[in-house]
C-alpha positions, 0 to 999 in steps of 0.5 A, a space after each residue: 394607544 390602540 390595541 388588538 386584542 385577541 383571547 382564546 380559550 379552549 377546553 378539551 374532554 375526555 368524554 362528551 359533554 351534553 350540556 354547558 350553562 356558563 358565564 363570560 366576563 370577557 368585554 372590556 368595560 367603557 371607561 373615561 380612559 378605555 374606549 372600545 372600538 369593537 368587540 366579537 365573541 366567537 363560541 364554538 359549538 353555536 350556543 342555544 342560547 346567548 344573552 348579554 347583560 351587565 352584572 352587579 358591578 356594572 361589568 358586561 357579563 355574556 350567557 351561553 348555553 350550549 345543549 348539543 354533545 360535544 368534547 371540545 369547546 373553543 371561546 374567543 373574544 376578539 377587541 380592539 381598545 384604545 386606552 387614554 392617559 388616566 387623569 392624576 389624583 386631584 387631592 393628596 388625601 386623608 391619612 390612612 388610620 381616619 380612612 375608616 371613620 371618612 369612609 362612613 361620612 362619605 356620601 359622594 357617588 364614589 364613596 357609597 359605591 367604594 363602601 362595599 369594598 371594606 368588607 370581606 369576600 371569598 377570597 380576600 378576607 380581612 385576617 390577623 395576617 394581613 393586618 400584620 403584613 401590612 402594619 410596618 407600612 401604616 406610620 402616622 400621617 401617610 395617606 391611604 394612597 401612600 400605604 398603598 403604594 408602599 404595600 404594593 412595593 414590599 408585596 413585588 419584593 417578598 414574594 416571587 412569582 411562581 405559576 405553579 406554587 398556587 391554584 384559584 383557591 389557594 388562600 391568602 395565608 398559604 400565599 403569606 406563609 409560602 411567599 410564592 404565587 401568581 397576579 391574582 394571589 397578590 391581588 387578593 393579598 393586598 386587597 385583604 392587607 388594606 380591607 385589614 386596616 379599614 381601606 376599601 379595595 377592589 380586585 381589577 380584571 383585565 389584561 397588560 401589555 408585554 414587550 418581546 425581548 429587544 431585536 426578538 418579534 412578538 411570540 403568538 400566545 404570548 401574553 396573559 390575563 392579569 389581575 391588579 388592586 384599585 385602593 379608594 380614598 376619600 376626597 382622593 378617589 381611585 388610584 390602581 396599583 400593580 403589585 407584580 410589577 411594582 407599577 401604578 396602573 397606565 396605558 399598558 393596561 386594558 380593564 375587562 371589569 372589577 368586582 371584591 375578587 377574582 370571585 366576582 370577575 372570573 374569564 369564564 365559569 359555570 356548570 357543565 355535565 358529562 366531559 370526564 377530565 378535562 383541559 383548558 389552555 388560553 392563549 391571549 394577544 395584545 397588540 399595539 395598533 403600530 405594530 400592525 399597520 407595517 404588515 397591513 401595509 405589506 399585504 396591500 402592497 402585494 
């Protein structure tokens, strides 16, 4: 599957800015399964200064800075990706109550780059709650991939989604107590269930494609940023799973990067001075190459 991706980010202030420093995570990661095509990113105003460089986690990370007054800035990053079937697990994997003990033997690439996944991050901490949520889900002999894939199901049926219920930096007790919130909430939610019992789990950032109601065309904007888990097992290795939707992670999804949460991995974030209030609207499409070629087609014709 090819997709056209197109993400636009505005903000508007309601006084001038004299000077932004900021930092975008907005270039979807090469993969075995993600090839991209190409990638442009357009700011407005021009940048004094924009570099690129992988962070950390291997992600594409872009700098700008911006020193001329303004009280609009616009961000869009424009892609075109194909997205391969994922290759399945090869190995069951080991049950989940050893996971904790492999994890410290397991000196494999993937094993030492997973180990930093166990521990707590800023918004995804190992808590007494969690651990308690996801206990009814940790019967002997299941595999750290069978816990999972049960956390993530009861995760999609006890909460709802519901984009005003929380902020960034609502933490996961709140989203435990009040059982309301969005896909970044129910990442950090299960990723501090499964770092509780000693599973090592990442916080996956990038995007997933929508479909319009049947006979309805596409809506402009339509679609959103989206957040999921990726669990680590040894032996096994990665498996994704999407707890808003209930959903093993497939050719639907485009990955922008991975980091402990949101934190690590957050679309855009930085320091700016002067803009009073402000107001930021981001409007993302994600478009099936097959869907185009129609209209291509058409406008040739004419």
């Amino acid at each position: 599957m090819i997709y056209h991706l197109r993400h636009l980010t505005s903000f508007r202030y309601t006084q001038p800015v004299t000077f932004v420093y900021n930092t975008l995570h907005l270039k979807p990661r090469e993969l075995p399964w993600q090839k991209v095509q190409s990638f442009l990113l357009e700011i407005e105003p021009i940048p004094t200064v924009q570099t690129e460089r992988l962070d950390y986690f291997g992600n594409t990370a872009t700098f700008f800075m911006i020193q001329s007054p303004h009280d609009a800035m616009k961000v869009l990053a424009k892609s075109v990706i194909e997205v391969l079937p994922r290759p399945p697990a090869a190995q069951p994997g080991i049950p989940w109550d050893t996971a904790r003990r492999a994890m410290r033997a397991d000196t494999t690439p993937n094993g030492l780059d997973a180990y930093q996944y166990g521990f707590a991050s800023i918004y995804a901490k190992p808590m007494p709650e969690a651990r308690a949520y996801v206990q009814p889900s940790c019967r002997p002999g299941m595999t750290v991939h069978a816990v999972a894939t049960e956390l993530m199901a009861r995760i999609n049926t006890d909460f709802t989604f519901d984009p005003n219920a929380t902020t960034v930096a609502t933490p996961v007790t709140e989203v435990l107590q009040n059982r309301r919130g969005v896909c970044q909430d129910f990442a950090h939610l299960m990723i501090a269930c499964l770092r509780s019992i000693g599973i090592a789990a990442r916080y996956m950032s990038g995007y997933i494609q929508t479909l319009p109601p049947p006979g309805q065309p596409r809506l402009a904007g339509a679609d959103a940023s989206h957040a999921w888990v990726a669990v680590y097992c040894p032996q096994a290795g990665w498996l994704e799973l999407d707890p808003t939707n209930n959903q093993v992670a497939d050719e639907q999804y485009i990955t922008l990067g991975w980091g402990r949460d949101y934190h690590d991995i957050s679309p855009a974030k930085g320091v700016l001075f002067g803009g009073g209030t402000h107001t930021v609207h981001a409007q993302v499409d994600m478009i099936p190459e097959t869907e185009l070629r129609p209209t291509q087609q058409r406008q040739q014709q004419q």
